[in-house]
C-alpha positions in Angstrom: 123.1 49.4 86.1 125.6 48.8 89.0 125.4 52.5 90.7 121.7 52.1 90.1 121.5 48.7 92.2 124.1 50.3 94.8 121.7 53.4 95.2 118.1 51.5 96.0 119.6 50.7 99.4 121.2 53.8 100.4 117.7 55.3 99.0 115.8 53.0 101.2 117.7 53.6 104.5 117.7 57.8 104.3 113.8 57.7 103.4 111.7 59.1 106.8 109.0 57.5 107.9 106.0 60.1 108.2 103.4 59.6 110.9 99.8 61.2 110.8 98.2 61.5 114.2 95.3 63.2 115.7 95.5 66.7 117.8 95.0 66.6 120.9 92.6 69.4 121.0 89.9 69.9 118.3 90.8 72.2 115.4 89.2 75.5 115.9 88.4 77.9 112.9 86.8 81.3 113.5 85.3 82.6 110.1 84.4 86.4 110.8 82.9 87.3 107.7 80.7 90.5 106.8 79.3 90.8 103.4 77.8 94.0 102.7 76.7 94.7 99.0 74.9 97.8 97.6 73.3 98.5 94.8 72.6 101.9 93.3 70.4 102.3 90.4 70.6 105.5 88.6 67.6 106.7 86.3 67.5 108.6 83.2 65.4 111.6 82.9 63.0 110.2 80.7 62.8 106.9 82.3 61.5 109.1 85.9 59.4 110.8 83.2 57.7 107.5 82.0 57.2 106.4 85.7 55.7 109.4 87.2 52.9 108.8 84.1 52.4 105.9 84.4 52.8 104.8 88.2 50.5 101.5 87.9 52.7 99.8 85.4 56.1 99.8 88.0 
């Protein structure tokens, strides 16, 4: 209990003091972003079949 009470001190004089200011400048973020998404749809046989017959319905 002794070291313990001996430590607190020592601990409280090393501990920093941390500071939190603004920049001076405003922060700048650049975002370049593309998104480019494809989509390819492949059709059975007898799927074109069942369109080309019936061209109304799709």
């Amino acid at each position: 209990m002794g070291r313990v009470l001996l430590l607190v001190p020592v601990m409280i004089s090393t501990a920093g003091c941390v500071q939190v200011s603004a920049p001076e400048k405003p922060i700048e973020i650049n975002l370049n972003i593309n998104i480019r998404q494809e989509v390819v749809v492949r059709l059975q046989q007898d799927v074109r079949d069942l369109i080309d017959k019936n061209p109304g319905v799709f």
